[in-house]
N, C-alpha and C positions, 0 to 999 in steps of 0.2 A: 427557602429563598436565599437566606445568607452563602449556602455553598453554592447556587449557582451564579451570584455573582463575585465568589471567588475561586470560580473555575473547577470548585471541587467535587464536581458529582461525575459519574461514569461518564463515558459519552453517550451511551444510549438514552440513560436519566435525561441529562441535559436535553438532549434533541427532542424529546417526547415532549418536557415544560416547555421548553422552547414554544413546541408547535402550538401545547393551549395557550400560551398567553397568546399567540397569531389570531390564534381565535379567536378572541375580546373577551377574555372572562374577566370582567372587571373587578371578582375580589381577590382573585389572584395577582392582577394587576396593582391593586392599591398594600397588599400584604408585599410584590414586590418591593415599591414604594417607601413604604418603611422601613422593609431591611436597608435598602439603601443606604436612608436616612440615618439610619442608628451604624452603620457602616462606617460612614463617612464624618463622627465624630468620636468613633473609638479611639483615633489618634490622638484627641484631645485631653483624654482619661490618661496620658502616659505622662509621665514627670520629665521637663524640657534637662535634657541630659548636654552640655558644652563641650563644644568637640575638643579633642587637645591639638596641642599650639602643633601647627605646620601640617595640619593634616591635608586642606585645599592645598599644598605646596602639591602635597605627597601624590593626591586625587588628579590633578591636572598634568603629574608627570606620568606614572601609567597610563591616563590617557592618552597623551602625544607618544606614548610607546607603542599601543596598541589601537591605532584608530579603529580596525576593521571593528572591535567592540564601541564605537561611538557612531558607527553608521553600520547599522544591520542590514545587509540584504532583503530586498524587496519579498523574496519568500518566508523567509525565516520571521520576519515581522507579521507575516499573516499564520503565522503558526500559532496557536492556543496555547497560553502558558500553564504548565503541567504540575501542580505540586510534587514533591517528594511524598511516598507512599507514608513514609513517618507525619506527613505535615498534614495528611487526610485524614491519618487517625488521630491525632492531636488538637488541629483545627478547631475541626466540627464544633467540640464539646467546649472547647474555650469560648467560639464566635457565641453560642446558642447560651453558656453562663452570663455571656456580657448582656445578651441581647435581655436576656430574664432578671440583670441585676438594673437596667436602662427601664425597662416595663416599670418593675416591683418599685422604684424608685418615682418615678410618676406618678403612680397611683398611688404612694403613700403622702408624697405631697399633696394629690388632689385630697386627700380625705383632709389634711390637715389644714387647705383651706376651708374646706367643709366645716368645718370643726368651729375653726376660728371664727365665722362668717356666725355660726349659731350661737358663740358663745356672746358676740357681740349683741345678737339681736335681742339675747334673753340680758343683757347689761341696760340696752336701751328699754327695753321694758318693764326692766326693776326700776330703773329711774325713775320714768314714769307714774309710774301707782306709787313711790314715793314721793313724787312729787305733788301725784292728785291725793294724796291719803293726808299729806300737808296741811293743803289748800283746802280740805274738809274738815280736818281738824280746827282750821282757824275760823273757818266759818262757822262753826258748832260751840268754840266760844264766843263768838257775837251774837250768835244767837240767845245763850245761856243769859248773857249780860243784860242783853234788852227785853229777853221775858220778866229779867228783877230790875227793874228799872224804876225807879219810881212814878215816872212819865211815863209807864207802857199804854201803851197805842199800838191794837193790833185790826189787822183783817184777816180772815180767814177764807179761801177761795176752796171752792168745791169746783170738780169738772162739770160742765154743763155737753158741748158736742165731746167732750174726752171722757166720761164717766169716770176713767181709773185716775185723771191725772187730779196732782191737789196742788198747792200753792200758799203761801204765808207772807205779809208784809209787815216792818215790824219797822215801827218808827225810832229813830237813832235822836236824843235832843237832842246830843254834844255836835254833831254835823251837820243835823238840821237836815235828816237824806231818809228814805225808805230805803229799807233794805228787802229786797223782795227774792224769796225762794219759790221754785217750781219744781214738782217732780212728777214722774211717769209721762211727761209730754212727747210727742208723734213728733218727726222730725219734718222737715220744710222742703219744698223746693228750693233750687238755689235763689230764685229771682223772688222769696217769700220768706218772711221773718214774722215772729208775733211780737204784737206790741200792748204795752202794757198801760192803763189808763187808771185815773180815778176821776171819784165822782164827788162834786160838794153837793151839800143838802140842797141847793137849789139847782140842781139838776145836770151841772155845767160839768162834761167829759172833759179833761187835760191830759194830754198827750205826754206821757214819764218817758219811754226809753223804747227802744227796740233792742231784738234779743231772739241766740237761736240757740235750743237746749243740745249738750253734748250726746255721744252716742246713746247713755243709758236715758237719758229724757229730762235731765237735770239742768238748771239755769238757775242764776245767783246774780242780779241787777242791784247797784245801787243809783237812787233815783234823786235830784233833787228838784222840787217843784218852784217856779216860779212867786216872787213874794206877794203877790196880788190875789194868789188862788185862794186862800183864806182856808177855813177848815176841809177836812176829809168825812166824805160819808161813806167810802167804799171804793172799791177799784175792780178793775175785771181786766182780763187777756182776748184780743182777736187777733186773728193771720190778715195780715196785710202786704203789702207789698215790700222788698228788701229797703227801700230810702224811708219806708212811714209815710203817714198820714196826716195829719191836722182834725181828721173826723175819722172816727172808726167806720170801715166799709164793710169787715170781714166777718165770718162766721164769730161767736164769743164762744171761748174752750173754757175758760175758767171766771168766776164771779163769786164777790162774799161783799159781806157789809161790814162796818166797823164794831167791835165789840166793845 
């Protein structure tokens, strides 16, 4: 393609491509397309060279010497410009180096946004699990704290519709908060959260928090109960709707009593 659009192929060659592209072979078409394109910025690859002083003097005087070369005859103008038999075998190999150093050069950049684009994604993904491995660390010292607590006050919840899921509430004095852990819980619809409740010994459900566990089935609430509610005899988990409830409507996943 690059020689036929610089004139360089026999004339037989040429008339034959000629005629398929008449044809409509469209990936010859679009291969034309591109030599073009990579054609028509090779000039751009050359280093801008400043002409010396007087030369537009010198250019615009052989031309008023020689008009007939500034207006060519209506024949001669439809004549096909012919390389030199040096410049067909020269050419070729130079257009066809550029056009393969134009390619090779694209696709080494496409890889190397490649590259970049992954190296990024595994950057935001180390953060991540450094940031969740954090955020577990610290809750694993609160935990540790208020198992030796002097005050511990615990529940412990067992799955009831989750069998595999468990759950732990661990009374904080100093904040005056439950702290409640959940693990292996089912994920929700969007418009559905579970909400987490306790129970005092006279029977009375109080509505703690809602809450939707991350991918692996994990959730970490801290709850603090109204001053009226009085003691705790246990708490349990149902799915309700994303804003909560005032009374539990929904199925109960998790339930333990106070130890």
């Amino acid at each position: 393609m690059p020689l036929f659009l610089l004139d360089a192929l026999e004339p037989g060659d040429a008339a034959a491509l000629r005629a398929h592209l008449a044809g409509g072979c469209t990936r010859c078409a679009s291969y034309l397309s591109e030599a073009d394109a990579t054609l028509a910025h090779l000039p751009y690859a050359l280093d801008p060279v400043a002409p010396p002083a007087g030369a537009r003097e010198r250019l615009m005087g052989r031309l008023t010497q020689h008009p007939s070369q500034v207006r060519p005859s209506r024949e001669r103008a439809r004549q096909p410009l012919r390389l030199p038999s040096w410049a067909r075998r020269v050419l070729p190999p130079a257009v066809a180096a550029c056009i393969t150093f134009v390619a090779t050069a694209k696709y080494m950049m496409s890889v190397q946004h490649k590259h970049d684009d992954a190296m990024q994604k595994q950057l935001v993904s180390a953060q991540r699990e450094v940031a969740t491995q954090d955020q577990h660390n610290r809750e694993l010292v609160t935990q540790t704290e208020l198992l030796h607590s002097p005050s511990l006050r615990l529940i412990r919840m067992e799955g009831v519709a989750q069998p595999k899921a468990s759950a732990r509430a661990l009374w904080d004095e100093r904040r005056q908060a439950w702290h409640f852990y959940a693990y292996n819980l089912d994920t929700l619809g969007s418009k559905e959260a579970y909400e987490l409740w306790f129970v005092t010994p006279y029977g009375r459900k109080v509505a703690a928090a809602t809450f939707r566990p991350n991918e692996l089935g994990y959730a970490h609430v801290v709850a603090k109960l109204p001053s009226d509610v009085g003691p705790v005899d246990g708490a349990f988990v149902t799915d309700e709707p994303a804003v909560g409830t005032f009374q539990p409507t929904g199925e109960t996943h998790l339930a333990g009593k106070m130890e």
